[in-house]
N, C-alpha and C positions, 0 to 999 in steps of 0.2 A: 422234319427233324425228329430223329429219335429221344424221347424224354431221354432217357437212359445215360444219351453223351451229353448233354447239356450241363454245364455246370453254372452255376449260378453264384457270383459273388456280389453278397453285399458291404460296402463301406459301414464303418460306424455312422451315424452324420455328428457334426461338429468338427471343431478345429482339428488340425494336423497334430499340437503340442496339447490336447485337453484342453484344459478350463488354467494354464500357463499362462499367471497373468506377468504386468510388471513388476509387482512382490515376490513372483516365484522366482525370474528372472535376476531381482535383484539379489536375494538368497543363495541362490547358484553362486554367480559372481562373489558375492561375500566371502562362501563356502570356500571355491576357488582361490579367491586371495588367501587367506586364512591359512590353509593347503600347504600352499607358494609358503608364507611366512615362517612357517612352525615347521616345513622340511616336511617332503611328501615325493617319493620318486616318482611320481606321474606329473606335478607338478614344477620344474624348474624355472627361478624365476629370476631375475637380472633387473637392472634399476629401471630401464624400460620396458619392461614385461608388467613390474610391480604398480609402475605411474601410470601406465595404460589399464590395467585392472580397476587402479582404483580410480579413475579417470571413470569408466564403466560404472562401477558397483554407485560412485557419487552420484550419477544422471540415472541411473534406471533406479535408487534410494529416495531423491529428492521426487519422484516420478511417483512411485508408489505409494506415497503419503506413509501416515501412521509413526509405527515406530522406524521405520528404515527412514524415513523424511529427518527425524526428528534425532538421528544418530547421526547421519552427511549434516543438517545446517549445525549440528554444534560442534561437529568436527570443524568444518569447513567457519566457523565466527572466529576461531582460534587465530590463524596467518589473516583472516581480516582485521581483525580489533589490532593485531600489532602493526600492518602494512598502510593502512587506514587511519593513522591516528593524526593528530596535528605536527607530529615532530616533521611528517615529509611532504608536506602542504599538501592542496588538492588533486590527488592519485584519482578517484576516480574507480568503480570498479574494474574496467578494463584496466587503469594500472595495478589492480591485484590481482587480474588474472594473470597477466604478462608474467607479474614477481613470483608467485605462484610456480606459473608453468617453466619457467627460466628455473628455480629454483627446484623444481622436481626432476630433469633430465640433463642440466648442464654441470652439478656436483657430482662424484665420487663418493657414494654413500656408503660406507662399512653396514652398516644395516641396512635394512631393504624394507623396514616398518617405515621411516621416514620419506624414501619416496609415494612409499603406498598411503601414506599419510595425507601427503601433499597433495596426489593425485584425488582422493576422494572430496578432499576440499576445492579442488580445479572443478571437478567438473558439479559441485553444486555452484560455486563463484561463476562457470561460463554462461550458464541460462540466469542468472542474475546480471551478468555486464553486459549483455544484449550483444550488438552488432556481430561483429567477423567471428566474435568467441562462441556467441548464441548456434551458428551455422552448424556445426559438428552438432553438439549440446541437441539441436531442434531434430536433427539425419536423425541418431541414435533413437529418439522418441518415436520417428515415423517409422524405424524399421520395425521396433518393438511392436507399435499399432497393427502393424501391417502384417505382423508371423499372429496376434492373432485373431487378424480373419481369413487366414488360413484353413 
């Protein structure tokens, strides 16, 4: 083999995404909703666009500890401390997820802060109610894991 044509490529080594952890992740999406909110023509966003974001930014929030953990559970104590209280007997978390997620995609919201609202509080409530709601909630986690050991 002639040196001459040989061309030699080397890869960085590490991840595909860097050192893209779940905090970076979660901040994208934030970013992203945030975007959507305040009007951004790259971003358009509708009441199921805005509940699935924050559906997102709540699981990969409550995921990355810190302050993104600590922004989703005190969003998300708000629709539990009223869904939860004694006036509608034992709900249960799965019944605040249910109230929750009914209540993020089945209204007609003139603002679009409120399903986005709801949604960040859905998906910290889903890995707290365990069973059928935890499933999604637990996917999102393992894909995050998984892009990075990429």
């Amino acid at each position: 083999m002639n040196p001459e044509t040989v061309t030699t490529v080397v890869l960085a080594a590490g991840p595909v995404f860097g050192s893209l952890g779940t905090g970076g992740l979660a901040l994208g999406t934030g970013i992203t909703l945030l975007a959507g909110l305040r009007g951004s023509d790259r971003v358009n966003l509708n009441r199921d666009k805005a509940g699935a974001l924050g559906i997102g930014f709540g699981t990969l929030a409550s995921a990355a500890g810190a302050m993104f953990a600590s922004l989703a559970h005190g969003i998300a104590e708000i629709p539990t401390s009223l869904i939860q209280g004694d006036a509608f007997g034992n709900i249960g978390m799965g019944g605040v997820a249910l109230a929750v997620t009914a209540t993020t995609f089945l209204f007609k919201w003139k603002r679009l802060i409120w399903p986005a609202f709801l949604g960040i509080s859905a998906g910290v409530i889903y890995g707290q109610a365990g069973g059928i709601w935890a499933i999604g909630h637990n996917l999102v986690l393992k894909v995050v894991d998984s892009m990075g050991a990429l």
